[in-house]
Structure formats: C-alpha cells, structure tokens
N, CA, C, O and CB atoms as a CASP TS submission, in Angstrom:
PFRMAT TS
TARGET T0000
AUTHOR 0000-0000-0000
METHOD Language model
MODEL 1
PARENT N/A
ATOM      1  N   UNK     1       0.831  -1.182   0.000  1.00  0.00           N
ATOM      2  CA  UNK     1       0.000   0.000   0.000  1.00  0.00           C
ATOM      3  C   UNK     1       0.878   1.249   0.000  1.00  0.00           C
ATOM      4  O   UNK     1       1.950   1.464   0.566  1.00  0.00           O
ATOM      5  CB  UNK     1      -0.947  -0.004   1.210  1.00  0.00           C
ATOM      6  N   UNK     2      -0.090   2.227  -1.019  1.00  0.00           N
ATOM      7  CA  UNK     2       1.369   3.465  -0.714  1.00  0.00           C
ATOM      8  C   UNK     2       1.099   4.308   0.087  1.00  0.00           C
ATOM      9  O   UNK     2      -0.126   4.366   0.197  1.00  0.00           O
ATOM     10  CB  UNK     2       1.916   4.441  -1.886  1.00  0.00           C
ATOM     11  N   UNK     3       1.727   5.190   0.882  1.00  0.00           N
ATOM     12  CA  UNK     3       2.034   5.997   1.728  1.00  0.00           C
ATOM     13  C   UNK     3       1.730   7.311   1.324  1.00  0.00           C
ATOM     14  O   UNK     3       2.250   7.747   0.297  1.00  0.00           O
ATOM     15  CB  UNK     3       3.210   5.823   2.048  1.00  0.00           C
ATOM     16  N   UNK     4       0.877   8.075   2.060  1.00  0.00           N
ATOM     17  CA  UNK     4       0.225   9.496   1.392  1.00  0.00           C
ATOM     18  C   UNK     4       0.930  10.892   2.251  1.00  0.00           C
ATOM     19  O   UNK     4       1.501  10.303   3.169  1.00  0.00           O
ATOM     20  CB  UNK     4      -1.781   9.496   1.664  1.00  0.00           C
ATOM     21  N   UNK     5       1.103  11.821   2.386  1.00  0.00           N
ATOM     22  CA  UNK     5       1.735  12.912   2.976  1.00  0.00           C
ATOM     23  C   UNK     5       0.669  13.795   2.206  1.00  0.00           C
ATOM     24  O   UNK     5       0.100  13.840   1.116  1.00  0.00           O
ATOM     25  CB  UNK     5       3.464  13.137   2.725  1.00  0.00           C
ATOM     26  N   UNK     6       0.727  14.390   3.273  1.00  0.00           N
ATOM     27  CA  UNK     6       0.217  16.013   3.658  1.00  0.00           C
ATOM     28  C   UNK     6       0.616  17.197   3.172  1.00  0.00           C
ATOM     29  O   UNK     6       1.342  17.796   3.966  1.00  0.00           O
ATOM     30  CB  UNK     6       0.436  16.351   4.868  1.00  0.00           C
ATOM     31  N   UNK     7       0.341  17.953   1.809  1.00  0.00           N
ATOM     32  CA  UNK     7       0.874  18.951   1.568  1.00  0.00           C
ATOM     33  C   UNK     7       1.463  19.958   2.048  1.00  0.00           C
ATOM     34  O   UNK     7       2.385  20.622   1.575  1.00  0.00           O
ATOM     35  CB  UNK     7       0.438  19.207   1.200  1.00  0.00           C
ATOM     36  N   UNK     8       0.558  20.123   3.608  1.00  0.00           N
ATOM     37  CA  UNK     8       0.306  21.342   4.500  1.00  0.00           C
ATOM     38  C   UNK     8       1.630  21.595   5.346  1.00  0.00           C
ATOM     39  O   UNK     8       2.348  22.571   5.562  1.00  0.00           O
ATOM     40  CB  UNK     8      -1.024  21.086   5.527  1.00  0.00           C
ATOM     41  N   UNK     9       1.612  19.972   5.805  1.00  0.00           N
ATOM     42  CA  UNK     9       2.856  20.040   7.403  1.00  0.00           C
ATOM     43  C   UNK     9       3.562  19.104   6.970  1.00  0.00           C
ATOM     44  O   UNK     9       4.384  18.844   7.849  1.00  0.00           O
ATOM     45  CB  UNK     9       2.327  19.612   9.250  1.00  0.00           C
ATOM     46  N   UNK    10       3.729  18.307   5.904  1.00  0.00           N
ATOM     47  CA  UNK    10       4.450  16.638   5.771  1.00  0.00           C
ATOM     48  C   UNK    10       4.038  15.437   6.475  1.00  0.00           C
ATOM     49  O   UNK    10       4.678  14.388   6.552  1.00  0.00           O
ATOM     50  CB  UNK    10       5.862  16.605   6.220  1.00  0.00           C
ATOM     51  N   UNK    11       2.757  15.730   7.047  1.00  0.00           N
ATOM     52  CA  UNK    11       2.463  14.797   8.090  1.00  0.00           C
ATOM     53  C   UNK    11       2.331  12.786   7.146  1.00  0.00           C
ATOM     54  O   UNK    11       1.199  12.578   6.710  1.00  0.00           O
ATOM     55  CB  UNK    11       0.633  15.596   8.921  1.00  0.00           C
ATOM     56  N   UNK    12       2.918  12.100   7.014  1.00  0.00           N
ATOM     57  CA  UNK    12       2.444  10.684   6.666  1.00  0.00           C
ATOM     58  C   UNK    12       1.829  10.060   6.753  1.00  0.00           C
ATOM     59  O   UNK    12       2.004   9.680   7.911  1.00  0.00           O
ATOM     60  CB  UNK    12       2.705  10.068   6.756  1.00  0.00           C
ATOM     61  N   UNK    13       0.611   9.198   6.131  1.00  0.00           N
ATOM     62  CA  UNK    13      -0.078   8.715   6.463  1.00  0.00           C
ATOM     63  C   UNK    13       0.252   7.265   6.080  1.00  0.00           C
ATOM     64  O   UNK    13       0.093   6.920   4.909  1.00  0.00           O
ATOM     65  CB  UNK    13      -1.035   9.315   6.185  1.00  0.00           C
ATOM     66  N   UNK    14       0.681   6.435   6.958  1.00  0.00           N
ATOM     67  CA  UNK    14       0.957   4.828   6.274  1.00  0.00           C
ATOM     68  C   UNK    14      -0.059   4.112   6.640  1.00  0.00           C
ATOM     69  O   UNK    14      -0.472   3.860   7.771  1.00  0.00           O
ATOM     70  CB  UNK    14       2.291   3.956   6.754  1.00  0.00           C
ATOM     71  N   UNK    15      -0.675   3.603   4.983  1.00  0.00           N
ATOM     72  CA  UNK    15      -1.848   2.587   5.754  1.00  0.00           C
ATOM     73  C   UNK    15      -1.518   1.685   6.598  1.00  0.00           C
ATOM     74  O   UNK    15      -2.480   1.238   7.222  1.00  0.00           O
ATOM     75  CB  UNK    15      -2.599   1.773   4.923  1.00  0.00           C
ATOM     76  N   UNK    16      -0.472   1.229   6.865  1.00  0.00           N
ATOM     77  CA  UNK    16       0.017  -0.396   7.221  1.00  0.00           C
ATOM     78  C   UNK    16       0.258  -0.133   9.063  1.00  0.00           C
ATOM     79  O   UNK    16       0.256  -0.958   9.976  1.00  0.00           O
ATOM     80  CB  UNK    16       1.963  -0.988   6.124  1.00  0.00           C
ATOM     81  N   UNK    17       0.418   1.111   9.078  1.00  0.00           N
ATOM     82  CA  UNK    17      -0.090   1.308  10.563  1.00  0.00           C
ATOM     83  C   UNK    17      -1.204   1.756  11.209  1.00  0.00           C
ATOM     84  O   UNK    17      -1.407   1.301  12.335  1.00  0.00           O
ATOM     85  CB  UNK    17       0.538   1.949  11.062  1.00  0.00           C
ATOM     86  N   UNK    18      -2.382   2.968  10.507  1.00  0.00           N
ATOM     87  CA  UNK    18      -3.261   3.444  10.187  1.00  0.00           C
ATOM     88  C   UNK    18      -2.675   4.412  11.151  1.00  0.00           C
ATOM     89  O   UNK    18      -1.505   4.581  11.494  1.00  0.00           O
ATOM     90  CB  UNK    18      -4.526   2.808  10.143  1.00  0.00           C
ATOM     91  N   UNK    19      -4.393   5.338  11.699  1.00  0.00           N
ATOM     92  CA  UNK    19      -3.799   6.625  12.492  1.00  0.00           C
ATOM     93  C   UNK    19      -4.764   6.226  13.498  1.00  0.00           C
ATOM     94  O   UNK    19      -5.990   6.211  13.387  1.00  0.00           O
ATOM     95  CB  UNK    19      -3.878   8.366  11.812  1.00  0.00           C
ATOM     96  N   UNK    20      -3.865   5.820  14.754  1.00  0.00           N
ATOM     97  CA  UNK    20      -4.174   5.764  15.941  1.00  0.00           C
ATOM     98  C   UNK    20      -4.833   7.274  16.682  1.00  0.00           C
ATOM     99  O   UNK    20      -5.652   7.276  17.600  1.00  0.00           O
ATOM    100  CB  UNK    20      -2.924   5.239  16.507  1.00  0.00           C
ATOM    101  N   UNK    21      -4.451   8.075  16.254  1.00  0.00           N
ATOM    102  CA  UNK    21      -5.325   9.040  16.670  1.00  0.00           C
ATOM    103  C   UNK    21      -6.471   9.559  16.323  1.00  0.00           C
ATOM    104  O   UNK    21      -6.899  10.551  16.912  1.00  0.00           O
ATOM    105  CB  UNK    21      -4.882   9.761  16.713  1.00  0.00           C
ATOM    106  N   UNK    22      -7.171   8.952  15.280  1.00  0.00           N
ATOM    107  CA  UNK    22      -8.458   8.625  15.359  1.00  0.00           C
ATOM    108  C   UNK    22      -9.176   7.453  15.010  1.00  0.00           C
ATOM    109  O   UNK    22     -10.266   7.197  14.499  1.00  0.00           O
ATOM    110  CB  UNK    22      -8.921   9.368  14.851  1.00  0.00           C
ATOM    111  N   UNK    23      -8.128   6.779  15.492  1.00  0.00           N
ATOM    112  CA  UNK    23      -9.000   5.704  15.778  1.00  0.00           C
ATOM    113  C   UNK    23      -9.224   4.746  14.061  1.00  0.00           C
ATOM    114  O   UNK    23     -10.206   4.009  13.969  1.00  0.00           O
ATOM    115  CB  UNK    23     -10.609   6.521  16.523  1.00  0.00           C
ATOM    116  N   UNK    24      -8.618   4.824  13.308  1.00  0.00           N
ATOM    117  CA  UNK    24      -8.024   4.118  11.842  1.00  0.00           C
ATOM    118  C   UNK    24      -7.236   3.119  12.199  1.00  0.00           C
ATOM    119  O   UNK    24      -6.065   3.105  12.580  1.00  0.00           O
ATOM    120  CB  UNK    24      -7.111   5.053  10.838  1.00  0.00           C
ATOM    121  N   UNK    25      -8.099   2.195  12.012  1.00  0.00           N
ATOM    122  CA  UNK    25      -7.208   0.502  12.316  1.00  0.00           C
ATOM    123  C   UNK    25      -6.325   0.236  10.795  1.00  0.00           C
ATOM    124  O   UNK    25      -6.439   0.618   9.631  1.00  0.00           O
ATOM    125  CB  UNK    25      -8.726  -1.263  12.577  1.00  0.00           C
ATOM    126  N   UNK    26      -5.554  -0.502  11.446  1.00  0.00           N
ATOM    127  CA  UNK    26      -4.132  -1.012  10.700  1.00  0.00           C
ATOM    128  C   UNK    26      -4.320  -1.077   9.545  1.00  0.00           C
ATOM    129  O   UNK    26      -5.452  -1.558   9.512  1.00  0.00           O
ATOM    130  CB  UNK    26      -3.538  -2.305  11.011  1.00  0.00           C
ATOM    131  N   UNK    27      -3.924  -0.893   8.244  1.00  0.00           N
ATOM    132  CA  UNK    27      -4.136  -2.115   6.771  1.00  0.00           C
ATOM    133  C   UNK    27      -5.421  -1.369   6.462  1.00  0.00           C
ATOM    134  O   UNK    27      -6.218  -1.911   5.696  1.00  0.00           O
ATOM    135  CB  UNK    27      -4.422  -4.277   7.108  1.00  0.00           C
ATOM    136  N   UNK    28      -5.750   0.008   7.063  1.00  0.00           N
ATOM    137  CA  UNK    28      -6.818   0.717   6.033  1.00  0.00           C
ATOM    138  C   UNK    28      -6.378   1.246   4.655  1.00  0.00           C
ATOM    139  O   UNK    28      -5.357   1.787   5.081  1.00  0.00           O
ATOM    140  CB  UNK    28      -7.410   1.955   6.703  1.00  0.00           C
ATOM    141  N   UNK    29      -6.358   1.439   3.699  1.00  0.00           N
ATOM    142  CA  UNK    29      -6.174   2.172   2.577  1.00  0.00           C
ATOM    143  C   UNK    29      -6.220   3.344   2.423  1.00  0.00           C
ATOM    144  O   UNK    29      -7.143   3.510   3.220  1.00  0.00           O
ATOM    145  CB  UNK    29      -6.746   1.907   1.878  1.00  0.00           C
ATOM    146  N   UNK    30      -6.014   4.320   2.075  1.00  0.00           N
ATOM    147  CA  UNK    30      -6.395   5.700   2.335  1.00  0.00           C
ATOM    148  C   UNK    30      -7.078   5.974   1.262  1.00  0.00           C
ATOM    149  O   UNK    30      -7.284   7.180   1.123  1.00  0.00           O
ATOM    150  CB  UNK    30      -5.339   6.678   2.576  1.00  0.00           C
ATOM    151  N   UNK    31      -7.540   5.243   0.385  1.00  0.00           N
ATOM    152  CA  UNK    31      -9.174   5.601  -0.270  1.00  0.00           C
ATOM    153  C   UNK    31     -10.251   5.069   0.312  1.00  0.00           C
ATOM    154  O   UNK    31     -11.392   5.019  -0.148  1.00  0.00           O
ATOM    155  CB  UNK    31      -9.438   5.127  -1.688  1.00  0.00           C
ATOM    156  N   UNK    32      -9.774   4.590   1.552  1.00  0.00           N
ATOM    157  CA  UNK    32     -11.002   4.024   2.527  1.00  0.00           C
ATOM    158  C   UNK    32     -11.660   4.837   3.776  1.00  0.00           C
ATOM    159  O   UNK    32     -12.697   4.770   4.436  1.00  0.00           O
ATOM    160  CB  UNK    32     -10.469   2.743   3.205  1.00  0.00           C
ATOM    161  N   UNK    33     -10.186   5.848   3.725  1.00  0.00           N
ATOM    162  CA  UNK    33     -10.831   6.575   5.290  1.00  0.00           C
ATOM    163  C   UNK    33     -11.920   7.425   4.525  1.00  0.00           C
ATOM    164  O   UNK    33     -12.127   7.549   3.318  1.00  0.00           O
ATOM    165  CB  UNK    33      -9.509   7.810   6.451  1.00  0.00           C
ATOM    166  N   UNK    34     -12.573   7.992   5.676  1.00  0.00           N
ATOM    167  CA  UNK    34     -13.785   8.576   5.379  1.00  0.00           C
ATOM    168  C   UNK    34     -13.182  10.049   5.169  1.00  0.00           C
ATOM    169  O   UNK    34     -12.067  10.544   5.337  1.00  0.00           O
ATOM    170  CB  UNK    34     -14.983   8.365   6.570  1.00  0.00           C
ATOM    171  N   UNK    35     -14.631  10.602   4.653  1.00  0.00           N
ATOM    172  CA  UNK    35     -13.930  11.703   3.590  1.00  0.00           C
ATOM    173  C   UNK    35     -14.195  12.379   4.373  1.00  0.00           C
ATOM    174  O   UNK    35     -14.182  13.470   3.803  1.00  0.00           O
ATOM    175  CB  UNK    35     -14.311  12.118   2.117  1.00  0.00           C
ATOM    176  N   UNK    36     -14.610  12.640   5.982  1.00  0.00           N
ATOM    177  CA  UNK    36     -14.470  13.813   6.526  1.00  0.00           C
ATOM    178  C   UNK    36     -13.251  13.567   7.756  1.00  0.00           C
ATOM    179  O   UNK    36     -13.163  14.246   8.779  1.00  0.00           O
ATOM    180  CB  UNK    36     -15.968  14.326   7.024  1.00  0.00           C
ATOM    181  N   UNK    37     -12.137  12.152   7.287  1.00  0.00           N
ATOM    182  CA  UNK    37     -10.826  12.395   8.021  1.00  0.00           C
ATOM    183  C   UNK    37     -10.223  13.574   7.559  1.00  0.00           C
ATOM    184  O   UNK    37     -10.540  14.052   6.470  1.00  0.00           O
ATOM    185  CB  UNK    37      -9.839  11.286   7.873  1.00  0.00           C
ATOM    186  N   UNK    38      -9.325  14.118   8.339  1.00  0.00           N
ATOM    187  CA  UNK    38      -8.404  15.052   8.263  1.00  0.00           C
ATOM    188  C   UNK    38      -6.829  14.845   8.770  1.00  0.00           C
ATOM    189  O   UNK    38      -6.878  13.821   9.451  1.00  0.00           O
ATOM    190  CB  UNK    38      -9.000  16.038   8.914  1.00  0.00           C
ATOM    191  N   UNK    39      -6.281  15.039   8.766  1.00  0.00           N
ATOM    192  CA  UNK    39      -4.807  15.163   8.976  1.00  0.00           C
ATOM    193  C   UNK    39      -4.554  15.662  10.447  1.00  0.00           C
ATOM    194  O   UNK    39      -4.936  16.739  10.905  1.00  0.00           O
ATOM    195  CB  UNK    39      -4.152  16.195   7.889  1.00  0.00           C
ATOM    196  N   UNK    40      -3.705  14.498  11.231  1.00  0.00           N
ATOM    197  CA  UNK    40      -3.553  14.361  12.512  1.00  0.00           C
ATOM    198  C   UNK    40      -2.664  15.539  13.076  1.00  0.00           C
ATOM    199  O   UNK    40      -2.901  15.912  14.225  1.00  0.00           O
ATOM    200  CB  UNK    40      -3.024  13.032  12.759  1.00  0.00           C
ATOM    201  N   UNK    41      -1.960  15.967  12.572  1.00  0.00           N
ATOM    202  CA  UNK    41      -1.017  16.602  12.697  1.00  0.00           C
ATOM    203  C   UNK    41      -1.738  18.576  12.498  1.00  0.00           C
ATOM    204  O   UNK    41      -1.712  19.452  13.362  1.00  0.00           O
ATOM    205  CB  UNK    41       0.126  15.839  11.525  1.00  0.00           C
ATOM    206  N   UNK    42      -2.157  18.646  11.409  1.00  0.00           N
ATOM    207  CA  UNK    42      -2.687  20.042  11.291  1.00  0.00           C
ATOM    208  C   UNK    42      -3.649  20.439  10.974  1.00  0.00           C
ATOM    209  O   UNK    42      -3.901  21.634  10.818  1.00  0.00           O
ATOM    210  CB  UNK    42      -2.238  20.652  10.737  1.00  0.00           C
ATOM    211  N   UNK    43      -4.524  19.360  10.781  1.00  0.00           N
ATOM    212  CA  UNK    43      -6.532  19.006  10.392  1.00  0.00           C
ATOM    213  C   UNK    43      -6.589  19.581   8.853  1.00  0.00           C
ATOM    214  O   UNK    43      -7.590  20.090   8.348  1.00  0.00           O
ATOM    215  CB  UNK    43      -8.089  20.282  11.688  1.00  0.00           C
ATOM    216  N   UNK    44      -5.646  19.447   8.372  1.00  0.00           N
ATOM    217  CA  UNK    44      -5.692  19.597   6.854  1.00  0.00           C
ATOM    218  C   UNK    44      -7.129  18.988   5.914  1.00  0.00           C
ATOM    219  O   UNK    44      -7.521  18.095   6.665  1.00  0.00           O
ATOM    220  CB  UNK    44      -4.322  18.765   6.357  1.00  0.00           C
ATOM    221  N   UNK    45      -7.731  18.993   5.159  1.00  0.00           N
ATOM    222  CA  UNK    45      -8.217  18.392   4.799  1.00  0.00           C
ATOM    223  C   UNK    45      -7.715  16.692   3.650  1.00  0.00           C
ATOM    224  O   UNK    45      -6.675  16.580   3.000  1.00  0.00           O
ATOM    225  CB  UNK    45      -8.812  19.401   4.559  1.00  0.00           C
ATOM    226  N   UNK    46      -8.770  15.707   3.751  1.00  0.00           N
ATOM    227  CA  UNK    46      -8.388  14.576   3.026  1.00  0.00           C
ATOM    228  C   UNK    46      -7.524  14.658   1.628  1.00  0.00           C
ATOM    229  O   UNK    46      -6.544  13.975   1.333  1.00  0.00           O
ATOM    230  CB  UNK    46      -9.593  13.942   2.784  1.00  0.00           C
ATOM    231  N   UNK    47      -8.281  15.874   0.704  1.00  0.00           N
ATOM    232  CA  UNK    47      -8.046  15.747  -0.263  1.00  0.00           C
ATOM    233  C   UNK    47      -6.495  17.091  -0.425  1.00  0.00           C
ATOM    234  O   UNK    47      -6.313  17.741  -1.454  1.00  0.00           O
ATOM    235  CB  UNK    47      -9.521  15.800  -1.023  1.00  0.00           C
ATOM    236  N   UNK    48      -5.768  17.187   0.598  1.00  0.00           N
ATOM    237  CA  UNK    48      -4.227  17.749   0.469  1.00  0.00           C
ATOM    238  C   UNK    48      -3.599  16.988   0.659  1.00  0.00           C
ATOM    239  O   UNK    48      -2.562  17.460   1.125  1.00  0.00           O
ATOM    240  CB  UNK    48      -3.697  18.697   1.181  1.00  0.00           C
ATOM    241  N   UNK    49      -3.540  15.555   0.557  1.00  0.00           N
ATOM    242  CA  UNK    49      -2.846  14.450   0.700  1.00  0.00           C
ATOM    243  C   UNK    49      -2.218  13.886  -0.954  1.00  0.00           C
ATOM    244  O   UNK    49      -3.088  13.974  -1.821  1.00  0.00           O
ATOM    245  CB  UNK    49      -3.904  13.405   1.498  1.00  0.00           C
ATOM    246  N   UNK    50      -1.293  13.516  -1.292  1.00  0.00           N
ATOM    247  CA  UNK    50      -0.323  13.223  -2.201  1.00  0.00           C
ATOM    248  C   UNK    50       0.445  11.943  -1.748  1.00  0.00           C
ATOM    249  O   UNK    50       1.267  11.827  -0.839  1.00  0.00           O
ATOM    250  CB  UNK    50       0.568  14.413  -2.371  1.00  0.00           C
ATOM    251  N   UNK    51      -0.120  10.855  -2.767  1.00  0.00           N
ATOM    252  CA  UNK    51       0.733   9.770  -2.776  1.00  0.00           C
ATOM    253  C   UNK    51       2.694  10.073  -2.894  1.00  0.00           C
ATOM    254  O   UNK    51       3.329  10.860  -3.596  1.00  0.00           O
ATOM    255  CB  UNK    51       0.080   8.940  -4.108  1.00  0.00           C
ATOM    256  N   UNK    52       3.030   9.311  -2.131  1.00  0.00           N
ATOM    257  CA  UNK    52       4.429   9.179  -2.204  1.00  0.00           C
ATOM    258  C   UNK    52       4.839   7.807  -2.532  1.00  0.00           C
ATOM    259  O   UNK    52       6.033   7.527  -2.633  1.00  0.00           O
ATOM    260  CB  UNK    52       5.036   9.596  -0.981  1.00  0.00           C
TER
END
C-alpha cells in the first residue's frame, strides 16, 4: 500500500499502521478513510494528501 503525505505540514499517512489518533485501524487504505478524516497533525483536509 502506498504511503500518502500532507501537503500542508508533511504529516504521513501509512496505511500499514493506520492513524491511531483517530482511531483508523491497521491495513486501512487511504481511499477508505472517510472523507471527513483530516490530517492528525494540522486538520488539513483529506483531499491535500499526495501519494508518495
């Protein structure tokens, strides 16, 4: 799975760990989180995220 970053702050999003801070279990995809996640780090929105 690939790994998405945050335009805003660089924040990473790896599916293969998900984001424990809200609560995104392991091995999610990030065309799976819901479209009103945001970015843990600076509440960016979903769609400032860029595959890496």
């Amino acid at each position: 799975m690939e790994k998405w970053e945050c335009t805003v702050c660089g924040h990473i999003y790896d599916p293969a760990t998900g984001d424990t801070a809200t609560a995104i279990d392991p091995q999610t995809p990030f065309d799976d989180l819901p479209d009103e996640w945001t970015c843990p780090e600076c509440g960016a929105e979903k769609d400032t995220f860029e595959m890496i």
